[in-house]
C-alpha positions as CSV (number, residue, x, y, z in Angstrom):
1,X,-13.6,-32.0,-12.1
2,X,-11.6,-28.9,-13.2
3,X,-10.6,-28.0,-16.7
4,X,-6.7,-29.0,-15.3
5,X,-7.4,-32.3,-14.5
6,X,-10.3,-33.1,-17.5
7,X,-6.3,-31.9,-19.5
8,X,-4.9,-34.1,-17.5
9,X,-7.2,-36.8,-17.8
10,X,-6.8,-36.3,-22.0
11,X,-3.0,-36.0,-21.5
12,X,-2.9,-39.1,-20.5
13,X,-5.7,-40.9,-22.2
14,X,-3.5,-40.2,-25.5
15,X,-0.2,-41.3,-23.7
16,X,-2.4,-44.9,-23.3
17,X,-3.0,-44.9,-27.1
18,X,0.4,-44.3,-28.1
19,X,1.7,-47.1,-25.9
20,X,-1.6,-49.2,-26.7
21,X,-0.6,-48.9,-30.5
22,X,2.8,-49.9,-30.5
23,X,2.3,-53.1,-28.0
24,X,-0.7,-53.9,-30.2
25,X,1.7,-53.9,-33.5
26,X,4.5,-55.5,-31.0
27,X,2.2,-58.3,-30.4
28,X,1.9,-59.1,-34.2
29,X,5.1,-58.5,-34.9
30,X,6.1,-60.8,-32.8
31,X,3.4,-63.2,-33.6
32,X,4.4,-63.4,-37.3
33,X,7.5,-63.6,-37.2
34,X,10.1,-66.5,-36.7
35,X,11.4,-66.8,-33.3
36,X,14.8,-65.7,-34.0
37,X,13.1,-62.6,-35.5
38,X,10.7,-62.1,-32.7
39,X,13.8,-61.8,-29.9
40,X,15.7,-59.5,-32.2
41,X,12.4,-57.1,-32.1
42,X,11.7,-57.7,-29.1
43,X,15.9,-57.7,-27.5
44,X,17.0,-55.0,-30.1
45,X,20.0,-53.7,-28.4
46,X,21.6,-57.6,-28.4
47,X,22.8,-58.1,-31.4
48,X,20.7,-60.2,-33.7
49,X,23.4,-62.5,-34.9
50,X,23.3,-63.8,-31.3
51,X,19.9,-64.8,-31.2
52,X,19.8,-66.8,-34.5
53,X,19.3,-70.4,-33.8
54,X,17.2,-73.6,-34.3
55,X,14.5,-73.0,-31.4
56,X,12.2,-76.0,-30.6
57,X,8.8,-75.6,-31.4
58,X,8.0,-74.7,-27.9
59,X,10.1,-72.0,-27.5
60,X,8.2,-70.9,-30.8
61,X,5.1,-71.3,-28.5
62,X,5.9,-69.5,-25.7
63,X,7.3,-66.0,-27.9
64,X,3.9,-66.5,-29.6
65,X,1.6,-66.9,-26.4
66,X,4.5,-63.4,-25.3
67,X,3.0,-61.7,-28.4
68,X,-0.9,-62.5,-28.1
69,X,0.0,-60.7,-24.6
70,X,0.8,-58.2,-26.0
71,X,-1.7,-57.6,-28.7
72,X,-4.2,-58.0,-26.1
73,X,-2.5,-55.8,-23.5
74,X,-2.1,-53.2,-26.3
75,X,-6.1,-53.7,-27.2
76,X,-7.0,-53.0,-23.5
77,X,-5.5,-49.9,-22.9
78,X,-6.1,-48.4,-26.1
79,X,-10.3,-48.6,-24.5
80,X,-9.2,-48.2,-21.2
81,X,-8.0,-44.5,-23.0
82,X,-11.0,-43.3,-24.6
83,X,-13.2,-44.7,-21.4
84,X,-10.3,-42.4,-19.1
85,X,-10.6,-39.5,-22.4
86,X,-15.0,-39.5,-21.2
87,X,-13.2,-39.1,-17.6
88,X,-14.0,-42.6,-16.3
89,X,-12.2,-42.7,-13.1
90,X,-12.4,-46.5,-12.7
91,X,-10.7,-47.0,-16.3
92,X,-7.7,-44.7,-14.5
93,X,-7.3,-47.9,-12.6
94,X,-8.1,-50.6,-14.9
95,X,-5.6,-49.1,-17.7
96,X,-2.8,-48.6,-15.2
97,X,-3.3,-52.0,-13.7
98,X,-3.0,-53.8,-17.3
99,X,-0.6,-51.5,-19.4
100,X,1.5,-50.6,-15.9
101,X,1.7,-54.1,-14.6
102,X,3.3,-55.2,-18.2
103,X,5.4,-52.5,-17.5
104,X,6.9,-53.5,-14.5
105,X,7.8,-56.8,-15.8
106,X,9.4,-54.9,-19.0
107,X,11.3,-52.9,-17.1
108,X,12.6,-55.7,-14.8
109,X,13.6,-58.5,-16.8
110,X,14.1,-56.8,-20.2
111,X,15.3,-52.7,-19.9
112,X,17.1,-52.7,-16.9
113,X,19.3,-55.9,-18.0
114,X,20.0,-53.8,-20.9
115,X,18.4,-56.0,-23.6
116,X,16.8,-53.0,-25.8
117,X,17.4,-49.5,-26.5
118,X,16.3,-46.5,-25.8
119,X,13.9,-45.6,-28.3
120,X,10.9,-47.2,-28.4
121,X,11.8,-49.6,-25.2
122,X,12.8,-47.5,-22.2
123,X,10.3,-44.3,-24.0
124,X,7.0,-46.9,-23.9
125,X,7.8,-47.0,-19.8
126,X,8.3,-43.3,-19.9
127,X,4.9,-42.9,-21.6
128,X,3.0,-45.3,-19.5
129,X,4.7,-43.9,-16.1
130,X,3.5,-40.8,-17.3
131,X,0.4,-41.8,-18.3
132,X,-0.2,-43.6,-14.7
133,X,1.1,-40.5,-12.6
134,X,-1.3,-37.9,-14.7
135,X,-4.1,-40.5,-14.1
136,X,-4.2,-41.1,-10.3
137,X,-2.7,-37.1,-9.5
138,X,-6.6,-36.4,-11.5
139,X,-8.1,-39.3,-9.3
140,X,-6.7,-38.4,-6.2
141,X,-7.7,-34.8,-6.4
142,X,-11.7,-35.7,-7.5
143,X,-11.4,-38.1,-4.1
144,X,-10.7,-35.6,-1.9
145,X,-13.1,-32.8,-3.6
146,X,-15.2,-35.1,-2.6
147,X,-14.2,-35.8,0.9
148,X,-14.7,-32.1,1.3
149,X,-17.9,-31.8,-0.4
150,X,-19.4,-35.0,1.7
């Protein structure tokens, strides 16, 4: 592995803990919080007046199960980083599958509907894209050293 993509690897294996940090306090945010006050974190470019009401207990249930997704999501990637930081190339996968696969389900049914802002929303997709691409450019260059070498 060359000293660009062992950068690369640490570039993104500090992109993970960012976004493993903030969906790990996301997940207890939401967690601990009311349901009304869980959507507003979670939808914070609606405005939170509209999201105030008496939610059953289920819908309680399912933001909570949303938020222990999270934590645990967040809890992944953040070691999926430091194995991908020791220049584990199956954690490249593993990471990307758990934090990018949340992702894409963000980014469908929450960012592009316009349901948050910017900052730290649309940025966390930004940071994990980035993350991803930096990842598999490293892991796709050590396969076909190796192709070469075989």
């Amino acid at each position: 592995m060359t000293k660009t993509q062992t950068t690369a690897l640490k570039i993104a294996a500090i992109l993970w803990v960012i976004w493993g940090l903030v969906h790990t306090l996301a997940g207890v945010m939401t967690i601990i919080q009311a349901p009304s006050g869980g959507f507003a974190a979670i939808a914070d470019a609606v405005d939170p007046a509209l999201l105030v009401a008496d939610y059953h207990p289920a819908v309680g249930g399912v933001l909570n199960q949303h938020g222990f997704n999270l934590l645990w999501i967040g809890i992944v990637t953040i070691l999926g980083a430091s194995f991908i930081w020791r220049r584990n190339l199956t954690a490249i996968w593993v990471t990307a599958m758990v934090g990018g696969l949340a992702d894409i389900g963000y980014l469908v049914f929450v960012d592009l509907p316009g349901y948050v802002n910017f900052f730290p929303g649309t940025v966390m997709t930004l940071i994990s894209g980035s993350a991803i691409v930096l990842s598999f450019w490293v892991w796709l260059g050590t396969r076909r050293l190796s192709a070469t070498q075989a």
